[in-house]
N, C-alpha and C positions, 0 to 999 in steps of 0.2 A: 189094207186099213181103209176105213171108210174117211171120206173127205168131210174136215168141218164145215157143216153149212152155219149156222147159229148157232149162238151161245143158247137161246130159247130153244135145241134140240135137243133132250134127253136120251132119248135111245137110237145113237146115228145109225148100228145096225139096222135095226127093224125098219126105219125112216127110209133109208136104202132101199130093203127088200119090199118094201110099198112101192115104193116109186117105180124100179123098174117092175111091178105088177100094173103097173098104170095109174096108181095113183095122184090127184093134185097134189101140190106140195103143201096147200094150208093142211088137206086129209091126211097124210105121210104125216107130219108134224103133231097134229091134236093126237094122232092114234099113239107115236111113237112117245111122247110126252106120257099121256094117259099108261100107259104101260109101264114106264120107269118110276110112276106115281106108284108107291103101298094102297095107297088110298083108290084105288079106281083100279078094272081091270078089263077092259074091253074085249070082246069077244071078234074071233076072227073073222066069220061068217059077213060078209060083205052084203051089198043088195041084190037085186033080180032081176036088173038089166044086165045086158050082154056086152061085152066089152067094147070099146068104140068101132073098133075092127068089123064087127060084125055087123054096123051099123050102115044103113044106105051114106050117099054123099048127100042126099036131100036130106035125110035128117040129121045126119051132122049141124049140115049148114042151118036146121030149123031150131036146132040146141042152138046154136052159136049167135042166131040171129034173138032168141029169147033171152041170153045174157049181154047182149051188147057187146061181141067181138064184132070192132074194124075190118074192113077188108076182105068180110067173107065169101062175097062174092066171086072173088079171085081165085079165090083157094080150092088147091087139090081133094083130095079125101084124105088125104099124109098130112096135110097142112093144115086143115082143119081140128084131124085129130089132136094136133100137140098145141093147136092155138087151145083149147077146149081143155087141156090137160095140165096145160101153163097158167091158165084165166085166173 
């Protein structure tokens, strides 16, 4: 059974199976909401960047550094990826 995160979650399933796809939690949320909406029906197909994984540690750190995460400097390529996936 999937774990209640919010009352503003509609579809915890799907919300779940985002997340561990790599999704941020606001994306997992709007997508999973949008979906248990009649009214809206959003389509799977995602964007055309490559998942973080595949990304160098320099541009990690150049995402990270363009949204204003703390302490990026410090940070692994592990650590980077979940600060950037938590933001």
């Amino acid at each position: 059974m999937a774990k209640k995160h919010a009352p503003s979650i509609k579809d915890e399933d799907t919300y779940e199976a985002l997340r561990a796809q790599g999704a941020s939690k606001e994306k997992a949320a709007r997508i999973a909401n949008a979906q248990a909406s009649e009214d809206q029906s959003p389509s799977q197909k995602g964007g055309k960047a490559p998942p973080y994984e595949e990304w160098t540690r320099d541009a990690l750190y150049a995402r990270a550094k363009e949204i204003g995460i703390d302490g990026r400097s410090g940070m692994t390529k592990d650590e980077l990826i979940e600060a950037l996936r938590t933001h």
